[in-house]
C-alpha positions as CSV (number, residue, x, y, z in Angstrom):
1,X,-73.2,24.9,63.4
2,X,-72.1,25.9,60.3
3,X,-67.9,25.6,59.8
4,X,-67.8,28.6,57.6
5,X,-68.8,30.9,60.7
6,X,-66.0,29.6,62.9
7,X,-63.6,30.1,59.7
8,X,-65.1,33.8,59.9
9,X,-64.8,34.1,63.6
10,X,-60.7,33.5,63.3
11,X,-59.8,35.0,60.4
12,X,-61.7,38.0,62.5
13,X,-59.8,37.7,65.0
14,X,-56.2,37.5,63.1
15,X,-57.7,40.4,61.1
16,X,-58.4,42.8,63.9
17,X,-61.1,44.2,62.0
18,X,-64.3,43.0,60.2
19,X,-63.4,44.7,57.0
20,X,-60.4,43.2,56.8
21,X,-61.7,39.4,57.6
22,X,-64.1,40.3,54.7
23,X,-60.9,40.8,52.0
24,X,-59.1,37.8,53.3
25,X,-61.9,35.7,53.1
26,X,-63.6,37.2,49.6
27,X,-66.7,38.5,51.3
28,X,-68.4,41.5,52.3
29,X,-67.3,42.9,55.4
30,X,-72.0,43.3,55.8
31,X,-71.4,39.2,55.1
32,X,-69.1,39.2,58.2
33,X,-71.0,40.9,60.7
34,X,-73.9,38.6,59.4
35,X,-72.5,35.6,59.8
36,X,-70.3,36.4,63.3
37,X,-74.4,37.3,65.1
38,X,-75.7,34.1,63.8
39,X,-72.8,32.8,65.5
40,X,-73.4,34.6,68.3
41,X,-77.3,33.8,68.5
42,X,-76.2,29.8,68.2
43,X,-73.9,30.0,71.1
44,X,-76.0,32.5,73.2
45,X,-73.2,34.7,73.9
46,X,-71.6,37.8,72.7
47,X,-68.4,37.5,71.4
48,X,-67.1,40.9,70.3
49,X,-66.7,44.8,72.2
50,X,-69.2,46.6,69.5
51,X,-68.6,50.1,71.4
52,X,-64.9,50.0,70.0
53,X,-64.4,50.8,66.5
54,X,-63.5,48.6,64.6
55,X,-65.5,45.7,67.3
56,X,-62.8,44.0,69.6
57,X,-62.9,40.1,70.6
58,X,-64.2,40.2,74.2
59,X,-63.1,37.5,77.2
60,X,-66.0,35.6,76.2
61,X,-64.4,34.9,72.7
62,X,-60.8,34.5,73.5
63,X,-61.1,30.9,74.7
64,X,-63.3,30.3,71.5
65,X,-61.4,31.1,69.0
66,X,-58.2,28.7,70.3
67,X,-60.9,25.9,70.1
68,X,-62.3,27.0,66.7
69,X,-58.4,27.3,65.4
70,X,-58.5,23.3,66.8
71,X,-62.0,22.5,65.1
72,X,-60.7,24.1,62.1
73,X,-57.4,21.9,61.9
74,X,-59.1,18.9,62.2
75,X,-61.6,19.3,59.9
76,X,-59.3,20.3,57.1
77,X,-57.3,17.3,58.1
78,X,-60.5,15.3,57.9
79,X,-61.1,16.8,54.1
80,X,-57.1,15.8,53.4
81,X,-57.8,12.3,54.3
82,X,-61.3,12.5,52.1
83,X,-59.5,13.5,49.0
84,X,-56.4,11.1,49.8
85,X,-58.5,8.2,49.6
86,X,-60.1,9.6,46.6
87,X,-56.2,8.8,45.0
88,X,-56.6,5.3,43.3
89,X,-54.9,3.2,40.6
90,X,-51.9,1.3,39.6
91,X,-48.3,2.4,39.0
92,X,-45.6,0.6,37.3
93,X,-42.4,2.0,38.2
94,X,-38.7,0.9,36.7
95,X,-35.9,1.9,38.7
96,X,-32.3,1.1,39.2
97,X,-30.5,-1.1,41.5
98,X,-29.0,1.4,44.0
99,X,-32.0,3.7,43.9
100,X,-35.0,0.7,44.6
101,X,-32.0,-0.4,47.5
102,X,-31.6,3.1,49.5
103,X,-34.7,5.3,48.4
104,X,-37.9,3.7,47.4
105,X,-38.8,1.4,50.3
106,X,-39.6,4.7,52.4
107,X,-40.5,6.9,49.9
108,X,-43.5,3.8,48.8
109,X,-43.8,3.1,52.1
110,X,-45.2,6.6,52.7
111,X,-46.5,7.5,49.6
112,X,-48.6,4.1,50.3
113,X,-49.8,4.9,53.7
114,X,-50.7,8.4,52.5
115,X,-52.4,7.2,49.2
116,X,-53.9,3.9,50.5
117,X,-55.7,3.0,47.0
118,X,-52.7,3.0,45.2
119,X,-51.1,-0.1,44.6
120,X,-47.4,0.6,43.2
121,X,-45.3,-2.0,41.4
122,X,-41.5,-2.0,41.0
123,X,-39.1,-3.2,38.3
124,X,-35.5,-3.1,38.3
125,X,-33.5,-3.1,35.3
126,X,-30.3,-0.8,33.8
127,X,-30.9,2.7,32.6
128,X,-31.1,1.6,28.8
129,X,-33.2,-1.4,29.1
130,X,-36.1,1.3,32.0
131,X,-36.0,3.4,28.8
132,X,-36.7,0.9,26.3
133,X,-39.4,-0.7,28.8
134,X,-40.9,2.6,29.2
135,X,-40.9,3.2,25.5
136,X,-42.9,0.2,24.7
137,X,-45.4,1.3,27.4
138,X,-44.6,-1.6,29.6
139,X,-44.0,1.0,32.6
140,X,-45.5,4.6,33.3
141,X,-42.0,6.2,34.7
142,X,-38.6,5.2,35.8
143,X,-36.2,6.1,37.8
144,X,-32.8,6.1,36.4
145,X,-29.3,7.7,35.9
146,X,-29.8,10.6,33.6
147,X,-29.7,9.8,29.5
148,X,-28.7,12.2,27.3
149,X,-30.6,11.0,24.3
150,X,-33.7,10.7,25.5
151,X,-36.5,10.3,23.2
152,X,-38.8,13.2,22.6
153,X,-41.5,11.5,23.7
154,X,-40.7,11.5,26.6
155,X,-39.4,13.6,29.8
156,X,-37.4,14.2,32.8
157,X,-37.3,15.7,36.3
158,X,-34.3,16.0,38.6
159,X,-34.5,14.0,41.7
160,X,-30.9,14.4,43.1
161,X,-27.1,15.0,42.1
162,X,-24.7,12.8,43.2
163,X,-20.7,12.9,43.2
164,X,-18.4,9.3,41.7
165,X,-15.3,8.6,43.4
166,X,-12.7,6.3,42.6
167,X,-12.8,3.3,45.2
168,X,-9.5,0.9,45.7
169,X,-7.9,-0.7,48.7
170,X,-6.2,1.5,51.2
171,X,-2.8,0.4,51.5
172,X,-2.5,1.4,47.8
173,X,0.2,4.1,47.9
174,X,-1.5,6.6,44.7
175,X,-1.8,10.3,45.0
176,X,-4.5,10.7,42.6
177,X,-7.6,9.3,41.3
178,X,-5.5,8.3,37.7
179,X,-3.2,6.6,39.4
180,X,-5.3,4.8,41.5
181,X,-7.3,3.6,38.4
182,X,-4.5,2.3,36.5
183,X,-2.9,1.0,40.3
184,X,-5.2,-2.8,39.4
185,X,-7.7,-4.3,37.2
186,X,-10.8,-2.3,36.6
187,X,-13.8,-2.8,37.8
188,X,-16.5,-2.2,35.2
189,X,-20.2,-0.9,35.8
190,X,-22.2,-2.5,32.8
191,X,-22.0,-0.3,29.9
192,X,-25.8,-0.5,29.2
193,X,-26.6,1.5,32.6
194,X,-26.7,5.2,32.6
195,X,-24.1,5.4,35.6
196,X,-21.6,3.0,33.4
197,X,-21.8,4.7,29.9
198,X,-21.2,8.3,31.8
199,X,-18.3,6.7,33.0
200,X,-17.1,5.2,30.1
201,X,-17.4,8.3,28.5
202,X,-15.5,10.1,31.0
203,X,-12.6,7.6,31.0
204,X,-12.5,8.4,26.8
205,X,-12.7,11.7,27.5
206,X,-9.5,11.7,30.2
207,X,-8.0,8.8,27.4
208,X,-7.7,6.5,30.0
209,X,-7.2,3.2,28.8
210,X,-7.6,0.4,31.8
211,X,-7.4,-3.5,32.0
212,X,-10.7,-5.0,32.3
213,X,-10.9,-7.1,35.2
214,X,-14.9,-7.6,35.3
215,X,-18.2,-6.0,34.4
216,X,-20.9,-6.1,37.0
217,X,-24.6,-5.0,36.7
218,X,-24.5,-3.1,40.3
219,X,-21.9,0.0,42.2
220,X,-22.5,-2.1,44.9
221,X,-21.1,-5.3,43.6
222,X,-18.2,-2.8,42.1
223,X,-17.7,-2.1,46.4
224,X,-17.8,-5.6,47.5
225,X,-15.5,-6.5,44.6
226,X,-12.9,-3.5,45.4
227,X,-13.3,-4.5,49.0
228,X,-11.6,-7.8,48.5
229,X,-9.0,-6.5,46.7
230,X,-10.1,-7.8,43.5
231,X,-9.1,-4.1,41.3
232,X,-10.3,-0.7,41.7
233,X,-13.7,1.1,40.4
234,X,-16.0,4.3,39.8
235,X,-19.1,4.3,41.9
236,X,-21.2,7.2,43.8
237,X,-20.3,8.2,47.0
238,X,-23.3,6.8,48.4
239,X,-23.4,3.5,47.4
240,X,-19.8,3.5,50.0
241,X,-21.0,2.4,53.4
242,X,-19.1,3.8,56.6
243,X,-17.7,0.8,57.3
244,X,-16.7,0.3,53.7
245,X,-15.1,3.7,53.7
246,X,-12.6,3.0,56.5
247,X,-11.3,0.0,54.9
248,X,-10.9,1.6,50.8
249,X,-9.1,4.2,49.1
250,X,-11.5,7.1,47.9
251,X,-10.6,9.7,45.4
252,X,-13.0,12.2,43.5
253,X,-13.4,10.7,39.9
254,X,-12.7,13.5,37.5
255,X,-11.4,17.7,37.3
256,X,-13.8,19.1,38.4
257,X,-15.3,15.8,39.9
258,X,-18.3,13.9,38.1
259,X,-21.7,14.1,39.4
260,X,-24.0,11.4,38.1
261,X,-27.7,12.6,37.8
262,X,-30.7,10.8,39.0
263,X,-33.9,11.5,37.4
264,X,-37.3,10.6,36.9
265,X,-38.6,9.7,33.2
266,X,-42.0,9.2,32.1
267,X,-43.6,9.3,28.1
268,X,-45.0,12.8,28.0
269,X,-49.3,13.3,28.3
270,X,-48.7,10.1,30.2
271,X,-52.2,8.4,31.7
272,X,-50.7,7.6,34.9
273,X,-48.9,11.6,34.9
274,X,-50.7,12.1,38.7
275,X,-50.1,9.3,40.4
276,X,-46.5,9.5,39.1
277,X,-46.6,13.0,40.0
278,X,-47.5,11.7,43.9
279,X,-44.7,9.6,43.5
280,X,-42.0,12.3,42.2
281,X,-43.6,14.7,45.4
282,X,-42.9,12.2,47.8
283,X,-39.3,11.6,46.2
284,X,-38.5,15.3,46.6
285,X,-40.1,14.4,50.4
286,X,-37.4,11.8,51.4
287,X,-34.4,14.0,50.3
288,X,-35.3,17.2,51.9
289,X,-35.8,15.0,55.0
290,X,-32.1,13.4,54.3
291,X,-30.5,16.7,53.2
């Protein structure tokens, strides 16, 4: 049995007439009728009303074409699966801390399952030090907080947006995120990450001036710092667990408040642009699914 007569047969029958079967499916509606009587010889059955105009699917056909509509599914699933495996190669992927921590272990564990010839592996480093990585062709793409000067060479797309709050301990009586700042030391995000120069920025741009506790290379060292009452610090809201949140102080950072961006990077005509394409796809995936 041939599958394109069974594609003719429903789109027939969501058609409601032969002509229009013929448009959706680029054939001749003479093609149609052709192809629905060798279907009909195969089976040994009639499966259409011919003395209505235009021919109407008879009780013969109605069980049929639910089966064919099953066939059908399954064998386009089958040709899925044939190209998926088709999908081969090797990615090398940079990414940041918080990002490798919360994101890619679903996102690679489906993208994996889905593209099982592709073999995937991850670095983590700061922002500055993906880029330069990248630049020297030691990695096809990375995943990082958004650079302003980014080389031309290269380019980015948009994963997600995400707000920074101010983080300190709770019995800290400050009204606003300034105060709560310059309440204790300050916590410093490393400077050479994307997430820690927008924020030093920021601070420069607000002329905030605030005594340096510590740097560390991680928001979530920032939390566990802030969460022994170590100083206070600028992190996104999602690196603040639920239980962490009932314990600190948590202020929008900035007026209006600061998003940082998370984006994808990769050198432009990139070999690798497909595969890190799948990747980016099933990025976009994991936060719909969140969102």
């Amino acid at each position: 049995m041939d599958i394109r007569h069974l594609q003719t047969l429903v789109a027939v029958a969501e058609a409601d007439s032969f002509a229009n079967a013929a448009d959706q499916l680029f054939i001749t509606p003479a093609a149609v009728s052709q192809q629905i009587r060798q279907l009909e010889e195969e089976l040994g059955l009639e499966l259409f009303d011919r003395t209505i105009r235009p021919p109407q699917l008879n009780a013969n056909a109605e069980g049929l074409v639910r089966r064919a509509r099953e066939l059908l599914e399954k064998f386009n699933d089958f040709k899925t699966s044939a190209i998926e495996w088709q999908v081969r190669g090797r990615l090398s992927i940079g990414s940041i801390n918080g990002i490798t921590v919360s994101m890619l272990p679903e996102t690679l564990r489906f993208l994996t399952r889905r593209y099982p010839q592709v073999r995937v592996r991850i670095v983590e480093g700061s922002s500055q030090l993906l880029v330069r990585r990248l630049k020297r062709r030691e990695l096809d793409a990375a995943i990082v907080s958004d650079i302003l000067d980014l080389p031309d060479t290269m380019e980015r797309h948009p994963i997600f947006s995400e707000p920074l709050v101010v983080i300190g301990k709770q019995e800290q009586q400050t009204a606003s995120w300034r105060e709560l700042l310059r309440s204790g030391p300050f916590l410093r995000l490393n400077q050479q990450s994307g997430l820690g120069s927008l924020i030093d920025k920021s601070l420069r741009k607000y002329r905030i001036h605030l005594d340096e506790a510590m740097e560390l290379d991680s928001s979530d060292s920032i939390v566990q710092m802030a969460l022994a009452g170590l100083g206070n610090g600028v992190v996104p809201m999602g690196r603040v667990s639920g239980e962490a949140s009932r314990v600190l102080k948590i202020l929008p950072f900035g007026e209006p408040q600061i998003h940082r961006q998370v984006v994808l990077i990769q050198r432009k005509n990139s070999k690798a642009s497909e595969l890190t394409k799948l990747l980016y796809q099933e990025l976009q995936s994991q936060i719909a699914m969140r969102s």
